[in-house]
N, CA, C and O of each residue as an XYZ file, in Angstrom:
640
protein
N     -54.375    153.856     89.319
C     -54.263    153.183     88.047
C     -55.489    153.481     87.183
O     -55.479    153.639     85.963
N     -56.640    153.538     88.069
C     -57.867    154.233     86.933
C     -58.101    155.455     86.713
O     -59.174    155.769     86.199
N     -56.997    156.577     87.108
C     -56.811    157.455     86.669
C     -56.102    157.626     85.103
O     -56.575    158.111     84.075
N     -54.668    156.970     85.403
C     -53.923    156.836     84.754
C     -54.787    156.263     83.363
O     -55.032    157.097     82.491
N     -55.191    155.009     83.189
C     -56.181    154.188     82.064
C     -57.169    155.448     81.552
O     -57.263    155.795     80.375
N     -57.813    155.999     82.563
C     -58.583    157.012     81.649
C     -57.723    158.536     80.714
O     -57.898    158.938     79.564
N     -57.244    158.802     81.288
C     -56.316    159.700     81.199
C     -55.718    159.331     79.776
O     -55.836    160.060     78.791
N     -55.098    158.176     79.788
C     -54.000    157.366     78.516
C     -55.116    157.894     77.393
O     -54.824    158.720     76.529
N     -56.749    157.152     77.568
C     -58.006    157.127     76.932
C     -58.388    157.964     76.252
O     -58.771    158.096     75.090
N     -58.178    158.814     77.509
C     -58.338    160.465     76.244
C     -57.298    161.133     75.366
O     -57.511    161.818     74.366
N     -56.028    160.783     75.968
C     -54.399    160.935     74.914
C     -55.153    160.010     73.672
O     -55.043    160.509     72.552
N     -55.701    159.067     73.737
C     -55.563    157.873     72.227
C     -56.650    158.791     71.334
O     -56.694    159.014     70.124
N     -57.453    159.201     72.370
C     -59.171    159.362     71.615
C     -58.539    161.051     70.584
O     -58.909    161.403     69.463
N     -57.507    161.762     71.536
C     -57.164    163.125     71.713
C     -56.834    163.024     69.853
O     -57.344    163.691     68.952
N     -55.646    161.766     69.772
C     -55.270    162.275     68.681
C     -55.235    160.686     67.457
O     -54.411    160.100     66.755
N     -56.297    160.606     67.724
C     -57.199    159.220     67.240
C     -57.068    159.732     65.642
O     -56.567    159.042     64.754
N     -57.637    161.122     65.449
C     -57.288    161.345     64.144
C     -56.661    162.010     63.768
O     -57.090    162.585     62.768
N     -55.567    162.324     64.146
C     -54.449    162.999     63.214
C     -53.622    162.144     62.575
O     -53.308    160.954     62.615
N     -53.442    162.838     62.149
C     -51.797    162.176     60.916
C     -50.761    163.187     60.706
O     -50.857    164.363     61.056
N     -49.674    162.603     60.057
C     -48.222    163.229     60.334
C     -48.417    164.939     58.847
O     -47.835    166.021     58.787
N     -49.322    164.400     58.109
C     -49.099    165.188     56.764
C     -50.573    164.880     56.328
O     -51.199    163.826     56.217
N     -50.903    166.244     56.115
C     -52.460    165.771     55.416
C     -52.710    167.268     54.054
O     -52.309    168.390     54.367
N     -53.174    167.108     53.087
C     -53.358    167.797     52.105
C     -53.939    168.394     52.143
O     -53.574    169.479     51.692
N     -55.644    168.297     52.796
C     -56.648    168.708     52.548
C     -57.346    168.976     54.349
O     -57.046    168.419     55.405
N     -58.118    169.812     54.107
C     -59.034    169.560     55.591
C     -59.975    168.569     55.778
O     -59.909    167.513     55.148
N     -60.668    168.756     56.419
C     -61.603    167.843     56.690
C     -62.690    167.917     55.828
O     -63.598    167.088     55.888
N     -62.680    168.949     54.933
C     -63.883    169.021     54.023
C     -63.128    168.275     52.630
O     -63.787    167.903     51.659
N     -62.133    168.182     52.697
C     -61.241    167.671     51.422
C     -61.186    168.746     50.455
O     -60.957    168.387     49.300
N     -61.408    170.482     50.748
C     -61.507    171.273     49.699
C     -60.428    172.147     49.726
O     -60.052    172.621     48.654
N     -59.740    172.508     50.978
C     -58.910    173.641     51.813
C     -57.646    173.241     51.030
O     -58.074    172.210     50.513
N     -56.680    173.330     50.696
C     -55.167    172.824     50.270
C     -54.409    173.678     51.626
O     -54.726    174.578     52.404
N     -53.087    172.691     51.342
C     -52.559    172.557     52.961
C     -52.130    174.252     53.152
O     -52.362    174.817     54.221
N     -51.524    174.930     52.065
C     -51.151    176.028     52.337
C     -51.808    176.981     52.292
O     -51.245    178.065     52.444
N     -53.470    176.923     52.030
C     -54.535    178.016     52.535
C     -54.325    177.664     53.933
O     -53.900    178.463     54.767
N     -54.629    176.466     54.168
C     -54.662    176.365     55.573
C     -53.587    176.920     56.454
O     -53.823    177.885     57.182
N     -52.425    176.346     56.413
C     -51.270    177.170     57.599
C     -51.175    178.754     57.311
O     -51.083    179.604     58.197
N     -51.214    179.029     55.822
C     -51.689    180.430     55.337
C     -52.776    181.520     56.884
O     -52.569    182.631     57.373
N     -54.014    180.310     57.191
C     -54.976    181.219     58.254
C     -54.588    180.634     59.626
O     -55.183    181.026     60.629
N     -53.674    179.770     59.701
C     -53.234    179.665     60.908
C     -52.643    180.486     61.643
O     -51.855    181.127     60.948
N     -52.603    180.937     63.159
C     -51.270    181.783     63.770
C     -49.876    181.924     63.553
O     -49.124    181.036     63.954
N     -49.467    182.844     63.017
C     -48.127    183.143     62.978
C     -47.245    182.715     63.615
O     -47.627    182.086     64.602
N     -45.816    182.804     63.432
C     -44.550    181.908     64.167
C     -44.259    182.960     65.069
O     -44.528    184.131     64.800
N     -43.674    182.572     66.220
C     -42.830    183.227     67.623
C     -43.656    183.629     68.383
O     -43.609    184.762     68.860
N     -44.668    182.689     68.668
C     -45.602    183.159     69.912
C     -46.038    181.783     70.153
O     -46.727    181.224     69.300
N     -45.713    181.195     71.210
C     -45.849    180.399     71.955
C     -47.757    179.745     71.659
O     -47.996    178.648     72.164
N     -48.929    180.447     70.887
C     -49.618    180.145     70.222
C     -49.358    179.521     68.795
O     -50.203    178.901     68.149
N     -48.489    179.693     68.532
C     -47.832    178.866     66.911
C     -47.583    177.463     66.895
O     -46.761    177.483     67.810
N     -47.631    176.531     66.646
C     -46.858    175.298     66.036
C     -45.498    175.516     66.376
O     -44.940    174.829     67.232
N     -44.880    176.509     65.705
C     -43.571    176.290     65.536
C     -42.843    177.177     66.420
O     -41.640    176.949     66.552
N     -43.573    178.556     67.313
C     -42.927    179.146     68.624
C     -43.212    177.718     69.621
O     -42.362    177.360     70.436
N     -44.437    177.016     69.445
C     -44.099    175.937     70.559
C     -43.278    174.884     70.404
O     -42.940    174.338     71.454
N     -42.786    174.360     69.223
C     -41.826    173.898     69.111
C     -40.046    174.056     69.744
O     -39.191    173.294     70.197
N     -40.155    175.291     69.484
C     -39.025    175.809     69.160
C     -38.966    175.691     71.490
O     -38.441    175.124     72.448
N     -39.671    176.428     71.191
C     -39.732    176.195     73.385
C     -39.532    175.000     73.720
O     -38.581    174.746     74.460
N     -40.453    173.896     73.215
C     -40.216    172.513     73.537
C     -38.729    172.078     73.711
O     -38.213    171.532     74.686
N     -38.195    172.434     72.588
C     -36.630    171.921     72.109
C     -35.782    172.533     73.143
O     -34.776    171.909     73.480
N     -36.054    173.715     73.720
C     -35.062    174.996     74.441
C     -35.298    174.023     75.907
O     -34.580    174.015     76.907
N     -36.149    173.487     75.730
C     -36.654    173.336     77.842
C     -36.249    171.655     77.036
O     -37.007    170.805     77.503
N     -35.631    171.280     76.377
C     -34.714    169.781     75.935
C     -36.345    168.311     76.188
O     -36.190    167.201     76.698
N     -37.665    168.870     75.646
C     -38.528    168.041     75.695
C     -38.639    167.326     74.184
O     -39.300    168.007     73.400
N     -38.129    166.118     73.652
C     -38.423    165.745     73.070
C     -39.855    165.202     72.362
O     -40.433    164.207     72.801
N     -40.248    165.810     71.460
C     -41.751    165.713     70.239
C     -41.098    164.497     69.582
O     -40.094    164.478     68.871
N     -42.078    163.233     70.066
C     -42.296    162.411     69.252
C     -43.117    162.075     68.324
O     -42.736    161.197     67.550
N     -44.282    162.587     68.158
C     -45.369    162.436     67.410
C     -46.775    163.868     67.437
O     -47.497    164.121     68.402
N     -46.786    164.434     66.343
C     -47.376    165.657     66.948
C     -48.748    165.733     65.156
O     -48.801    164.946     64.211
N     -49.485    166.859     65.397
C     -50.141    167.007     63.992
C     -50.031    168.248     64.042
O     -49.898    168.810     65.130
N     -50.068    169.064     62.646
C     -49.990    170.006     62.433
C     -51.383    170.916     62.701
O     -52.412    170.477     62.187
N     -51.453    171.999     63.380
C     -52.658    173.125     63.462
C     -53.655    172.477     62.123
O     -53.185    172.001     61.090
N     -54.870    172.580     62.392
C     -55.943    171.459     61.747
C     -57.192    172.359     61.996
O     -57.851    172.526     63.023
N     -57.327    172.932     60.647
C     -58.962    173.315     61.218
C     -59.930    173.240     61.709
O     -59.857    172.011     61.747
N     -61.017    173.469     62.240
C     -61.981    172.420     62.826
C     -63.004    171.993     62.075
O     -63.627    170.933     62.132
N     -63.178    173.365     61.019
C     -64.397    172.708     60.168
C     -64.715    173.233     59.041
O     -65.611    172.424     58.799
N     -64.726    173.920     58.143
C     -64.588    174.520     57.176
C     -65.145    175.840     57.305
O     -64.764    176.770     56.595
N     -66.232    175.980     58.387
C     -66.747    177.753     58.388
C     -66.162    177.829     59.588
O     -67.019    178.284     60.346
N     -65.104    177.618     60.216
C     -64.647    178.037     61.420
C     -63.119    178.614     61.367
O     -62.400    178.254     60.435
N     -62.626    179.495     62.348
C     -61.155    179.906     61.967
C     -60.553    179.653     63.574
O     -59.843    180.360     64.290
N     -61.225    178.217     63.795
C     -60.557    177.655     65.018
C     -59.649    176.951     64.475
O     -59.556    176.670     63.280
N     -58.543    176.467     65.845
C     -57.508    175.562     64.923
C     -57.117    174.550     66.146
O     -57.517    174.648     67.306
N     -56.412    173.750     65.718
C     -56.110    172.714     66.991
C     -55.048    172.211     66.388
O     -54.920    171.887     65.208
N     -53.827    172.133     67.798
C     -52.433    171.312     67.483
C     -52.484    170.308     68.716
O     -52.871    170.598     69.848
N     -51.906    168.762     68.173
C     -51.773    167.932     69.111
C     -50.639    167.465     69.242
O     -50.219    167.030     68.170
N     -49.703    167.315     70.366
C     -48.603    166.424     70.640
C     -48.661    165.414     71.771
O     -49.470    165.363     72.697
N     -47.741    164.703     71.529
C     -47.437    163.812     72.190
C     -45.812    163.637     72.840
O     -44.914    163.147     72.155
N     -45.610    164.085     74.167
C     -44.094    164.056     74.284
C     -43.584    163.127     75.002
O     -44.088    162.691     76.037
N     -42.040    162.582     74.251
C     -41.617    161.874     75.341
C     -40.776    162.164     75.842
O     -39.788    162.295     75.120
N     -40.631    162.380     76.975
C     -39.565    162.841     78.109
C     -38.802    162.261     78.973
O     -38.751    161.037     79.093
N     -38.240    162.946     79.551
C     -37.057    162.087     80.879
C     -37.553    162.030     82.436
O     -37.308    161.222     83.331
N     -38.445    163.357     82.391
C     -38.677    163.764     83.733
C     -40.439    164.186     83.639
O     -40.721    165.345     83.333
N     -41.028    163.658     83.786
C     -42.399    164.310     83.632
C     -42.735    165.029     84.701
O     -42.783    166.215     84.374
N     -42.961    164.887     85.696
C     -43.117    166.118     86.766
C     -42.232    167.628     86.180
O     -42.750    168.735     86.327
N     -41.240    167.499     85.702
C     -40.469    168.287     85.580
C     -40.995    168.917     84.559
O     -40.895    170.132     84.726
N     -41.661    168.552     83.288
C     -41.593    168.821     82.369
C     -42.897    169.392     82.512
O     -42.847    170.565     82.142
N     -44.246    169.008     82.959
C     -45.420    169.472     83.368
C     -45.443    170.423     83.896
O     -46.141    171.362     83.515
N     -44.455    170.474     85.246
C     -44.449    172.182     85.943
C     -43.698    173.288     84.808
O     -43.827    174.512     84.788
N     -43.303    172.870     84.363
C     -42.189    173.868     83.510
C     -43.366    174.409     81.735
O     -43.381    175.452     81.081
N     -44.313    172.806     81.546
C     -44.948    173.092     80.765
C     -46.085    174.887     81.638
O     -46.203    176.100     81.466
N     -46.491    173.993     82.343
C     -47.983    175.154     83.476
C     -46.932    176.814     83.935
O     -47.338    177.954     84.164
N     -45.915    176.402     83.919
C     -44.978    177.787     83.701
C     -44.787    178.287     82.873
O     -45.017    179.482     83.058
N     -44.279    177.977     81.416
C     -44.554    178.601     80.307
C     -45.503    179.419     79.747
O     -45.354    180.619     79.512
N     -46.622    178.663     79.505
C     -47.782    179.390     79.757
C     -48.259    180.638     80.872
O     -48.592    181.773     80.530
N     -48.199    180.116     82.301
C     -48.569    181.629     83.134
C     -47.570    182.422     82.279
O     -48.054    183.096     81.370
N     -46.348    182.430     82.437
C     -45.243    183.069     81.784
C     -45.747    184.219     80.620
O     -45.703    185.443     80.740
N     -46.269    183.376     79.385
C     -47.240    183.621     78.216
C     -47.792    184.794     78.431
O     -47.523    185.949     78.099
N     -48.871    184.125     79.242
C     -50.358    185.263     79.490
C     -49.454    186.445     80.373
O     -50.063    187.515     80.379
N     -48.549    186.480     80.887
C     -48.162    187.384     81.799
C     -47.375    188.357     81.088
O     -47.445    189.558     81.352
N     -46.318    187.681     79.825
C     -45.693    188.971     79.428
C     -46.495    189.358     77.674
O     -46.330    190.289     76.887
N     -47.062    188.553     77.658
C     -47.792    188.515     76.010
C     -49.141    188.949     75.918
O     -49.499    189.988     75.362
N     -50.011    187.972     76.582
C     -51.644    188.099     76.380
C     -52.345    189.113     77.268
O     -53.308    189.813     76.956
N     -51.407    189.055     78.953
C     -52.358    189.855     79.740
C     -52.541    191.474     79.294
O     -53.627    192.012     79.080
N     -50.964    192.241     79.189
C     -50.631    193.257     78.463
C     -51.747    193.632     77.232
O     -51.986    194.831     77.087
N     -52.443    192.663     76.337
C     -52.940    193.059     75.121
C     -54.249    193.051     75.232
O     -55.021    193.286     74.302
N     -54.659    192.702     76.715
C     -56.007    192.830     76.966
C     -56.894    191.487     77.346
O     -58.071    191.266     77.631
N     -55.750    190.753     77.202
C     -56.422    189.123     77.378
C     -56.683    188.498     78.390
O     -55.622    188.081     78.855
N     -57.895    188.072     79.254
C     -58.357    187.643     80.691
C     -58.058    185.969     80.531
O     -58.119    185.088     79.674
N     -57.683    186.161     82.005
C     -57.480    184.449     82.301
C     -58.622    183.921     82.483
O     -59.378    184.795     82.908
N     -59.142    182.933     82.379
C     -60.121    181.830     82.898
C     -59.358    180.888     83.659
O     -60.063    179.904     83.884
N     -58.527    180.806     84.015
C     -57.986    179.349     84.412
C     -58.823    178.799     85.717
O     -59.169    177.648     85.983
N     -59.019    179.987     86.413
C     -60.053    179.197     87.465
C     -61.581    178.425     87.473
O     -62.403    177.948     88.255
N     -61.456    178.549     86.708
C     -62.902    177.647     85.577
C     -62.374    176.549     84.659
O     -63.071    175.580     84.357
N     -61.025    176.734     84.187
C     -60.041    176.118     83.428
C     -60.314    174.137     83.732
O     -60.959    173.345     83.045
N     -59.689    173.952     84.740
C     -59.691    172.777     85.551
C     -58.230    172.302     85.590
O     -57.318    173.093     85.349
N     -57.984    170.894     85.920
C     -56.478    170.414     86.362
C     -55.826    170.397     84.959
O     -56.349    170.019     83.911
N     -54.695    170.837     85.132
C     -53.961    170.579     83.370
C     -54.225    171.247     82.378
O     -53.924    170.899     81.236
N     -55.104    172.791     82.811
C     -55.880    173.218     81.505
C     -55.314    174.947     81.964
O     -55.021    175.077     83.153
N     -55.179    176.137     81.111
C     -54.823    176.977     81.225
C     -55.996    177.988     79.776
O     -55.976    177.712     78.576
N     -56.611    178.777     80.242
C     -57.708    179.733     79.089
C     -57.865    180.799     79.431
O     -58.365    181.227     80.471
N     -57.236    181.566     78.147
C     -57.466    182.811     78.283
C     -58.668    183.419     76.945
O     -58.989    182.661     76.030
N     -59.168    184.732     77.033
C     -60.007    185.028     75.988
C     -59.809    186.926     75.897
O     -59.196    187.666     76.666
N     -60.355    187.156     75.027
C     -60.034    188.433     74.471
C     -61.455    188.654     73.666
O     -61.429    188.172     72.534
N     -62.327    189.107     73.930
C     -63.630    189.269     72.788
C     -63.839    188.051     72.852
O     -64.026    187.265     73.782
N     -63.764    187.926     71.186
C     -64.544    186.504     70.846
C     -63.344    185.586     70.667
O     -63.622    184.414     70.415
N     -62.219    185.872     70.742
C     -61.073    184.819     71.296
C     -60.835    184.251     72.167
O     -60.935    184.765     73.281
N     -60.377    182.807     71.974
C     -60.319    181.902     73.255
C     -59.116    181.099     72.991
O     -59.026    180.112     72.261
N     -58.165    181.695     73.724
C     -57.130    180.326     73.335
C     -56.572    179.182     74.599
O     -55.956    179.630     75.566
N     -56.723    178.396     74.533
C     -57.119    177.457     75.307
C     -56.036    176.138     75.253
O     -56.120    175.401     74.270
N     -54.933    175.810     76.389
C     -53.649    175.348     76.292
C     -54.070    173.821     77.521
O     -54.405    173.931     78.700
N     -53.893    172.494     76.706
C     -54.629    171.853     77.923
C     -53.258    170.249     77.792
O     -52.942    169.746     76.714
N     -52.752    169.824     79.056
C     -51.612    169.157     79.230
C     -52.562    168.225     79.469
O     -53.559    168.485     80.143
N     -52.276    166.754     78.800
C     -53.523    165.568     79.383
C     -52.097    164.332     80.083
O     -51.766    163.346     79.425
N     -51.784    164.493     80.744
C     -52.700    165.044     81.850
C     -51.896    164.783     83.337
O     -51.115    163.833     83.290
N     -51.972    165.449     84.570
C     -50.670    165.807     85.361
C     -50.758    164.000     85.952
O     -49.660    163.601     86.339
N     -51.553    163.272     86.016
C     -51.538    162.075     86.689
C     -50.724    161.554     86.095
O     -49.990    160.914     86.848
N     -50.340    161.462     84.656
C     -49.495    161.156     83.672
C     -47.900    161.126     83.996
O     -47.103    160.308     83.536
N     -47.553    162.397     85.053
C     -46.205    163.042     85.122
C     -45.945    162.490     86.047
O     -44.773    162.607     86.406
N     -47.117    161.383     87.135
C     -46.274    160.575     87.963
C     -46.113    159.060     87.835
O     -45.872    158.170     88.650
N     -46.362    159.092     86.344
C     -45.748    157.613     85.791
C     -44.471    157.378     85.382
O     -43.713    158.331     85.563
N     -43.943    156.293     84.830
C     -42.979    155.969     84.432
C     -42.369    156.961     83.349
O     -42.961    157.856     82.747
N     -40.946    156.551     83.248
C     -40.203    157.403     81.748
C     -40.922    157.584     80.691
O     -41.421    158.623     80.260
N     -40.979    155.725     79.986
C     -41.712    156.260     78.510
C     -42.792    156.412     78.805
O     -43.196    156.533     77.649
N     -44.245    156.587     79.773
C     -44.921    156.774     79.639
C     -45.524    158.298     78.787
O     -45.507    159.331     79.455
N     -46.065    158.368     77.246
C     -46.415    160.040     76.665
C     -47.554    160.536     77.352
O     -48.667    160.028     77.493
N     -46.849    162.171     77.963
C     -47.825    163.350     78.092
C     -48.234    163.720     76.517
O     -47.587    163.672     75.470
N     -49.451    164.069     76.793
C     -50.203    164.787     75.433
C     -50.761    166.393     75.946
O     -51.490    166.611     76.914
N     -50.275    167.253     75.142
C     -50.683    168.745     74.921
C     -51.489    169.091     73.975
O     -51.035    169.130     72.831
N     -52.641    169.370     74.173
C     -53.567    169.991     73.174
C     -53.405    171.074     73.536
O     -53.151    171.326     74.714
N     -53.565    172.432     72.149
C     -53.443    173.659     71.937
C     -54.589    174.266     71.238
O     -54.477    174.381     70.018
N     -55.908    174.763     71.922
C     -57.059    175.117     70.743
C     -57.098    176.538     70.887
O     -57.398    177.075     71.953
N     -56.676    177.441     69.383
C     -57.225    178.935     69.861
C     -58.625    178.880     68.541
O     -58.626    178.509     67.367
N     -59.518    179.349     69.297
C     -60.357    180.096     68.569
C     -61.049    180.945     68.368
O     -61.536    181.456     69.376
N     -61.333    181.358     67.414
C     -61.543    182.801     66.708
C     -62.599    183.080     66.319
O     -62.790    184.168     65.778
């Protein structure tokens, strides 16, 4: 149970500040469509909307998510947060940690991209390329042996 409580802790803290729709970045100067403008492109499982679109295919319902969010105004890092609610969480966790190997195996490894995952830790999957790091982290597997509504949270950080 004090797994679980901490775990929840960092899901609240994870996405403490997002919101559903935001105009501006965090500097209040960026407008929303420079921003998704330097975000990653669609149909790669690094996108917003290739992970979406997977979510929906493997029938995981997105209840609450934020859109790719810069980190800071001189940076061309980005971060997406969800929150899912599901039927089966074990199920949905292994299938999430499969997707990903999946990923790096027919997408990233091919293009030159090294795993870290063994440095990674529980729930966390990183790969890098140069000065790229994209970095896929499920909060968290203790999560997947709770109840129904209990929400898994997926953070997605690539940066550049």
């Amino acid at each position: 149970m004090k797994i679980f409580g901490c775990a929840l802790s960092i899901a609240v803290i994870s996405l403490a500040g997002c919101s559903k729709d935001k105009s501006t970045d965090a500097s209040g100067s960026q407008p929303a469509a420079e921003r998704s403008a330097a975000a990653p492109k669609s149909g790669s499982l690094s996108t917003k909307e290739g992970f979406e679109a997977k979510l929906q295919s493997m029938g995981v319902k997105v209840f609450e998510k934020c859109q790719f969010e810069k980190m800071d105004k001189n940076s061309t890092s980005y971060s997406m947060f969800f929150v899912l609610k599901t039927d089966d969480h074990k199920a949905d966790y292994e299938a999430f940690q499969k997707m990903y190997k999946d990923f790096y195996a027919n997408e990233l490894e091919p293009k030159g991209w090294k795993s870290l995952n063994q440095y990674a830790g529980p729930g966390r999957q990183q790969y890098m390329k140069g000065s790229e790091n994209f970095s896929v982290w499920m909060i968290t597997p203790a999560l997947a042996k709770v109840g129904k509504e209990t929400p898994l949270a997926c953070v997605i950080t690539i940066e550049r």
